[in-house]
N, C-alpha and C positions, 0 to 999 in steps of 0.2 A: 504494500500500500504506500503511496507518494505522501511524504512527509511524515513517517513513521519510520521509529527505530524500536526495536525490540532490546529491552532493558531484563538483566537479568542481575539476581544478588552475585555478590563477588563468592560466597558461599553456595554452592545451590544444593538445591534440598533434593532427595530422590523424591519427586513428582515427575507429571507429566513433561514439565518444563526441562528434564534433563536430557532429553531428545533434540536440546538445539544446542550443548554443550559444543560440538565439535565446529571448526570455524567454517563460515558457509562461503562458497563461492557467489560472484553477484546474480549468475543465473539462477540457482540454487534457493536464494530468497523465501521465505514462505509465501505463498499469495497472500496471507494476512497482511504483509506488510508490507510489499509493493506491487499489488493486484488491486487496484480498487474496480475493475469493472468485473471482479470475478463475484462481485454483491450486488451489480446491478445499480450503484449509483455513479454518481457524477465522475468522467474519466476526470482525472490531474494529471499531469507531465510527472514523468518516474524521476528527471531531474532532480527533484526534492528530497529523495527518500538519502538519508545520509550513510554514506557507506565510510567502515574507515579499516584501512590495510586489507580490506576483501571478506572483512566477516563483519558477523553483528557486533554492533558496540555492546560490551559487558561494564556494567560500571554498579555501585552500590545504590544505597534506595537514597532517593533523593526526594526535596520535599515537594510537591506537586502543586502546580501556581494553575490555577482557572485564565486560561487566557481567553480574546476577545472573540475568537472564533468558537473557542468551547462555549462561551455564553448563549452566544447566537444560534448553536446546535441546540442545546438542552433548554429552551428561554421559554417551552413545555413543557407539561409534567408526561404527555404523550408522545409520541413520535411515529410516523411512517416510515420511519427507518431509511431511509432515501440518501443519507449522505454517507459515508462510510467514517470508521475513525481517522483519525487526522494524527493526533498524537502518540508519543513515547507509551509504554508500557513493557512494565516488568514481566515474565517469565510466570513468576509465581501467581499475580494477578491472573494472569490470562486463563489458568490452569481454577483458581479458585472461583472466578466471574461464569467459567461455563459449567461449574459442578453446583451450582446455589441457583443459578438460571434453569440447568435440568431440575432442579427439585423443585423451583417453583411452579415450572409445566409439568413436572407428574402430580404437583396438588390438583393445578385446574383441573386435570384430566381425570381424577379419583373425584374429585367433587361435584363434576360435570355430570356424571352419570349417579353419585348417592343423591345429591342435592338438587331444585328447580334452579337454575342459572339465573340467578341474581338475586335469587330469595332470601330473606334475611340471614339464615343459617350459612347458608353459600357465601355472601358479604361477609359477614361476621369471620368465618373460618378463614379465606381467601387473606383479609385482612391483616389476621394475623400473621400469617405465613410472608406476607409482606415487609413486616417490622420483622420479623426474626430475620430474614435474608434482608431487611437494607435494600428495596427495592423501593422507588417511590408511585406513590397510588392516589395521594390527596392532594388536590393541589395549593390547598391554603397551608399547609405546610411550607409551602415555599420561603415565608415571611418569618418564620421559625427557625431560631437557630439550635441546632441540637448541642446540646449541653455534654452530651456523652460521645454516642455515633456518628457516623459520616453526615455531612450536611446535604442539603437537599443537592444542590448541585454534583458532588459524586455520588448520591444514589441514581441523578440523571444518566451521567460516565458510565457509570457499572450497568446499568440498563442498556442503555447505547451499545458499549463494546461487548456484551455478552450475549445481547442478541447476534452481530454479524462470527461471533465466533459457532456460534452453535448454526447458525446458518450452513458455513464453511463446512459445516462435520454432518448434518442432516440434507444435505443437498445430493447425497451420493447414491441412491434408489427413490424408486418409484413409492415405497411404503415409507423411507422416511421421510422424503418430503410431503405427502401425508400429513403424517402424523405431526411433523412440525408445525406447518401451515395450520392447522385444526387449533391445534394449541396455544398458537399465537393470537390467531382469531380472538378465540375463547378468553384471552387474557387481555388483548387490545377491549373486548367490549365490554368488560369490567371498569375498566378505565376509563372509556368515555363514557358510560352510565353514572358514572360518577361525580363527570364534569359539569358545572352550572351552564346554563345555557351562552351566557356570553364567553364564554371557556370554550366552547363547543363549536360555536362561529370562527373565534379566532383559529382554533387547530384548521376547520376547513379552510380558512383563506393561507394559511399558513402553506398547507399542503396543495392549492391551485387547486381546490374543490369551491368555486363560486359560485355553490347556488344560492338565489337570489330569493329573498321574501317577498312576498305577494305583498300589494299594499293595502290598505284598511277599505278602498272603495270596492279593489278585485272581490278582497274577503268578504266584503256586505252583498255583494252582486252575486256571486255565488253561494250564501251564507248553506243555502238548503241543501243543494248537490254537496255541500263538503260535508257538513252535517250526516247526512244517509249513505254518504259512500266510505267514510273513515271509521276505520274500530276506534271505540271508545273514545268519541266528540258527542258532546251536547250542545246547547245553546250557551249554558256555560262557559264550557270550556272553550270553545270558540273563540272569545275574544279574547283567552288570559293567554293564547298561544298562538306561535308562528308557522305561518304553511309557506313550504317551498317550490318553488315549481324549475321539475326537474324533466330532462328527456323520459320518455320512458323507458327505454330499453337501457338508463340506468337504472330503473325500481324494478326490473322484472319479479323477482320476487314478492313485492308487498301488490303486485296487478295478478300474478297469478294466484293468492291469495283473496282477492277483487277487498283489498284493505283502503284504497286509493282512489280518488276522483281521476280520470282523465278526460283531454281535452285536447283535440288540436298537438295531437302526437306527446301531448306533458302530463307528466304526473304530479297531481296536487299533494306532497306530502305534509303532512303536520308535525311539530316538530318533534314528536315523542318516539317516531318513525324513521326520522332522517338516520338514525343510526343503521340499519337495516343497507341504507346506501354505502354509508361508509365501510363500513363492513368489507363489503363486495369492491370497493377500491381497494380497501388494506389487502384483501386477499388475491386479487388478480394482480399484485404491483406485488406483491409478497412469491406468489407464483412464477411471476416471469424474471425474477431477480434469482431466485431458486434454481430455472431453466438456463438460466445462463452460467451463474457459476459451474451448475454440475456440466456443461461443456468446456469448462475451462479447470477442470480437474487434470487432466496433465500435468499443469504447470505445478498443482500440488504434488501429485504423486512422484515425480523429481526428486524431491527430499524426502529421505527415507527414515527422517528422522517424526517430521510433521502428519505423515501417512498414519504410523501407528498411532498419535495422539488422537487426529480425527475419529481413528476409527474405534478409542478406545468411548470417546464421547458418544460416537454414535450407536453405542452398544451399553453405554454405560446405567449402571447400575449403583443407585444412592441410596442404599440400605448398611445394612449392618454388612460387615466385611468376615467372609466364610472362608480365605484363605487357610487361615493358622485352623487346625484340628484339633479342637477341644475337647471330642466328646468319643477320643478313642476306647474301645472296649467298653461301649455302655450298651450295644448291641450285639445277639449272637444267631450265625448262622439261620439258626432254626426259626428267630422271630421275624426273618424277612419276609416270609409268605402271606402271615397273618398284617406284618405291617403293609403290607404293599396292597392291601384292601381298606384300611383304616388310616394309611395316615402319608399316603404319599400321594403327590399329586400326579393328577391322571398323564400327563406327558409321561413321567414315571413310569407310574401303574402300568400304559399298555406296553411299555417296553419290557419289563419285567413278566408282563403275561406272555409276550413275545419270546424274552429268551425263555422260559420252561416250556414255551408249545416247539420251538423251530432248534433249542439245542445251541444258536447262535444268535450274535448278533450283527451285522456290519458296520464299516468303522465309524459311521454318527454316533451310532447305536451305542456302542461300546465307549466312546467321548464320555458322552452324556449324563449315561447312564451310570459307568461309573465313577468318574468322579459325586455324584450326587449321593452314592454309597459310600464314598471315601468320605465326605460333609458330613454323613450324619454317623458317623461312628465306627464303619468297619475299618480293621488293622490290615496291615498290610497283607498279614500272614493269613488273616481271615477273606482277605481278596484274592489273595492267588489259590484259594482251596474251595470258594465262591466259584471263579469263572474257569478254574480246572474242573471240575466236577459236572458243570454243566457244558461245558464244550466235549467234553469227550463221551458225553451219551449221546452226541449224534456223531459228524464226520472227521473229528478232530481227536489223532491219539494221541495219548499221552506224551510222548515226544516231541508230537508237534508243535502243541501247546506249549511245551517250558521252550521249544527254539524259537519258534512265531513269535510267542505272546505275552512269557511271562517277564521278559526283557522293558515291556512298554507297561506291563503293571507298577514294578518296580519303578521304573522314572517317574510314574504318576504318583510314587510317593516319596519321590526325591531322593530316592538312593541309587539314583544312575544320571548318568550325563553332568547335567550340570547341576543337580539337586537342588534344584525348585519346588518349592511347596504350591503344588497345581490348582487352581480356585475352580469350585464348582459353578456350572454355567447359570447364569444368572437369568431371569424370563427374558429380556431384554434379546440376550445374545440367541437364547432359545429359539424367539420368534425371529429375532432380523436375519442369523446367518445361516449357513449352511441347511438351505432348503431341503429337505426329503424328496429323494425320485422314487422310481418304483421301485419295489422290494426293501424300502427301508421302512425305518418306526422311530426313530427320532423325530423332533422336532415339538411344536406345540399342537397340541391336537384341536387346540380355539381357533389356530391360526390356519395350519395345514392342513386339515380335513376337509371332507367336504360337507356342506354341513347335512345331509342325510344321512351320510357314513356317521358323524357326531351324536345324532337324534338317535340312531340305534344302539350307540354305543352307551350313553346315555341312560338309555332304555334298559341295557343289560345290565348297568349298575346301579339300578332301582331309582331315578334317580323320578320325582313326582312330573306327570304331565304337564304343569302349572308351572314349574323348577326348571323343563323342558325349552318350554317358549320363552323366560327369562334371559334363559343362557343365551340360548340362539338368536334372541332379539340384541342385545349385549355385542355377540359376535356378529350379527349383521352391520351394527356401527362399527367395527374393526377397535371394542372394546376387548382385548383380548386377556389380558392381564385382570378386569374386573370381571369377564367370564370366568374366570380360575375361582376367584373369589368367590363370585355367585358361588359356583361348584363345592367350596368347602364349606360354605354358609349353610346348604341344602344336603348336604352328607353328613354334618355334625350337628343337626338340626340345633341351630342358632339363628334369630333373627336380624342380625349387625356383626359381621366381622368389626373387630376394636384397632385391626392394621391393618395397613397399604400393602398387597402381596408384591413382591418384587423379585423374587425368589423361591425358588422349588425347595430350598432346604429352609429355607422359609417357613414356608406352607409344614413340614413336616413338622417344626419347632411346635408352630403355636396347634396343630393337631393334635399332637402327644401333650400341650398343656389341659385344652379342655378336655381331651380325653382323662385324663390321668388329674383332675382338677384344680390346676393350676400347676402343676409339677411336672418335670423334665422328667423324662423316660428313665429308672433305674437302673442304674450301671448293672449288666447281665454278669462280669466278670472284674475282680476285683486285682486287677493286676496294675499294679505300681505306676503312676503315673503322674506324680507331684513334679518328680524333677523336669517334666516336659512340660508343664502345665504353669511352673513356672517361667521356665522358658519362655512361654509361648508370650506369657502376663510382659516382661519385659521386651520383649522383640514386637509387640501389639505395636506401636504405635511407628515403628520401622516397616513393618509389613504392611501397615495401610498405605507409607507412603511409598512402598517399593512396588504396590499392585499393579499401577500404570504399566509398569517396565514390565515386570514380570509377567502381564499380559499380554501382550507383545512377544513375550519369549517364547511364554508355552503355547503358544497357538500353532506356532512355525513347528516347533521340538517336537508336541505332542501327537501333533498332525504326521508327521511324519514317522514317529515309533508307532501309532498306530494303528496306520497302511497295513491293507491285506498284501502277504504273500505272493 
């Protein structure tokens, strides 16, 4: 991006940020920082972008001055996102802005579907989530000077640049941008719902959205036709409010609704409506910015340092961190049949019903699957005598197995190659990556199914007719992750899951609590396990920040030990 330099601590932390450690050549650049039409705003001349001796400048934290152009950027509490960032930023910043931006769009996304969208409850919670992450939402705030946190002007910053960051990392399929785009929406209309009406004018002019108000003679001349053609106008409300008149084939939606006067190719809206327009700007100019970056991905995937960051963002997972194995030896052999009915999630379950009907699995299958066994308890030793036992009751003898296979179980628990402690796949990565073809059984079954294969499936695990159409309606929105939920909600007959599902060993945790009420599943075998547990208690906060990297590693390493024969 022109007139940007990437700032990193003289110290750096293993985070995501330590993928730009090595010095970069000029072509090499990340698109973040001298790409700006790869977001679809305004080109600049690359002239600006300051290079020095051929890599990024590295230099410590320094203290950050609001300059005249940042003002003019953020001088809303909204934004169309239209300009790209302009200035400096730190390494560690960039890595924190898009991990607190992700959590803030898997709230909207979880609330969107418990909550009515905008209902008090939905406000109320949204809100909060706001103040914890330092995002800005009100805009009388502005006048406000925070006594503790960041001021309103870098809550605007951090909104700003951690949108076009997550842009950059969601721009890369058809599902994620999606899913991005929804979310944005879904969080853009909170925000102007919120805004007072002169507030609301201003962002449209701001953004060269001039629609024009009708004047008090138009409004009296037409008083009746607006009256009977608009949802919820009276005679009342008439005059305490402003109608605009817009092309129509910008309100398509609120005409095919028939919410709207027309006339002479214009739609009469009112101003309780006019968001319904904006909307459909923010998301077509959000869309085609989208479109363009992901053609100008090349220039990203060049650096092989910024590759795996994207990719770990756009797979990412903000939940509790399942790398380190806590819960070795609290499960044995013999309780996997009965748990894999009661408390694993159905991705799981049908892979686990899979390998005891077919004897195997292929290699998603076996990823997946066991690492998600390895999360929730079993020992190493109790894995290689798991998937020996069931490999060689079909076409796999015993030989073959310990030369094949039991080489890549053992890495999966870090006593081979480079002994990395492998992390179980998270929903996230479940649904976005490595699609299922035919003859496999990986993957999400909310996502990958189809959904009458699902409704049968369903059906064979008792699951109520009523509990049926929930799901599948859920899955039809490409809710796939609150599909899961539904699913535990109705198999543990509970009326409110109390977490956000994010994860398959997730789902297993808090399974085994209500089941067991309120209590983690009792250790099956009592073998010694303080000195690792301590270990692990101190290496916690190393290993959250080694995850980035280390995902990255094992995906290449694991992928490749594996591979079928």
């Amino acid at each position: 991006m022109s007139g940007c330099t990437v700032l990193q601590n003289e110290r750096p932390h293993m985070t995501l940020g330590i993928l730009f450690r090595v010095p970069l050549k000029r072509h090499h650049l990340p698109a973040f920082v001298e790409q700006p039409t790869l977001f679809g705003g305004t080109e600049r001349k690359r002239d600006h972008c300051r290079l020095q001796t051929g890599t990024m400048q590295f230099s410590g934290r320094k203290r950050r001055i609001i300059t005249n152009s940042q003002t003019e950027v953020y001088g809303h509490t909204v934004q169309f996102y239209g300009q790209p960032p302009l200035e400096n930023i730190s390494l560690s910043e960039f890595e924190t802005f898009a991990v607190e931006r992700l959590k803030l769009l898997k709230t909207v996304e979880n609330l969107g579907v418990s909550h009515v969208k905008l209902s008090e409850p939905y406000t109320q919670k949204l809100e909060k989530e706001f103040k914890a992450l330092n995002f800005p939402y009100r805009p009388e705030n502005e006048d406000r000077k925070s006594q503790t946190g960041p001021s309103e002007q870098e809550k605007r910053r951090k909104d700003h640049i951690s949108h076009f960051i997550l842009r950059l990392a969601y721009c890369q399929t058809e599902d994620l941008r999606r899913w991005f785009i929804q979310q944005e929406v879904d969080l853009f209309r909170f925000r102007f719902h919120i805004l007072h009406s002169k507030q609301k004018l201003e962002l449209l002019h701001r953004n060269n959205l001039e629609y024009d108000a009708i004047s008090a003679e138009e409004k009296t001349t037409l008083r009746e036709k607006l009256i009977n053609s608009s949802y919820g106008v009276s005679g009342i409300t008439l005059e305490e409010q402003d109608f605009y008149k817009v092309p129509f084939q910008d309100a398509l939606d609120l005409v095919r609704t028939r919410k709207v006067y027309l006339k002479a190719g214009y739609a009469y809206i009112p101003h309780q409506d006019i968001v319904t327009i904006v909307l459909n700007d923010f998301r077509t100019r959000l869309s085609k910015a989208l479109a363009l970056t992901a053609r100008s991905l090349p220039a990203v995937q060049s650096d092989e340092r910024l590759q795996p960051l994207l990719n770990h963002l756009s797979h990412a997972y903000v939940g509790q961190d399942y790398s380190i194995q806590k819960n070795v030896g609290k499960i044995s052999l013999e309780q996997i049949d009965p748990l894999s009915g009661k408390s694993f999630p159905l991705c799981m379950r049908q892979l686990h019903q899979s390998l005891r009907e077919n004897h195997h699995l292929r290699h998603g299958g076996r990823m997946q699957y066991g690492l998600f066994l390895k999360g929730i308890g079993l020992s190493l030793e109790q894995a290689l005598q798991f998937w020996r036992s069931e490999f060689i009751r079909g076409k796999v003898d015993a030989d073959k197995f310990d030369k094949q296979y039991a080489y890549s179980i053992r890495h999966m628990f870090g006593k081979e190659g480079k002994r990395t402690d492998y992390t179980p796949y998270s929903c996230m990565k479940v649904i976005l990556s490595n699609a299922p073809s035919q003859g496999d059984h990986h993957g999400c079954p909310f996502r990958h199914s189809d959904p009458e294969l699902l409704k049968q499936k369903l059906q064979f695990y008792k699951v109520s007719p009523s509990g049926i159409s929930q799901i599948l309606e859920l899955v039809k929105g490409m809710h796939y992750q609150l599909a899961c939920q539904k699913y535990f909600e109705l198999t543990h007959n509970i009326e409110d899951a109390s977490f956000s599902l994010n994860h398959p060993n997730q789902y297993f945790i808090e399974s085994q609590k209500v089941l067991n009420g309120g209590k983690e599943i009792k250790r099956e075998t009592d073998t010694p396990q303080r000195s690792q547990d301590k270990s692990a208690a101190r290496g916690s906060r190393e290993a959250t920040a080694n995850a980035p990297q280390a995902l990255a590693e094992m995906t290449e390493d694991l992928d490749f030990f594996f591979q079928d024969a």
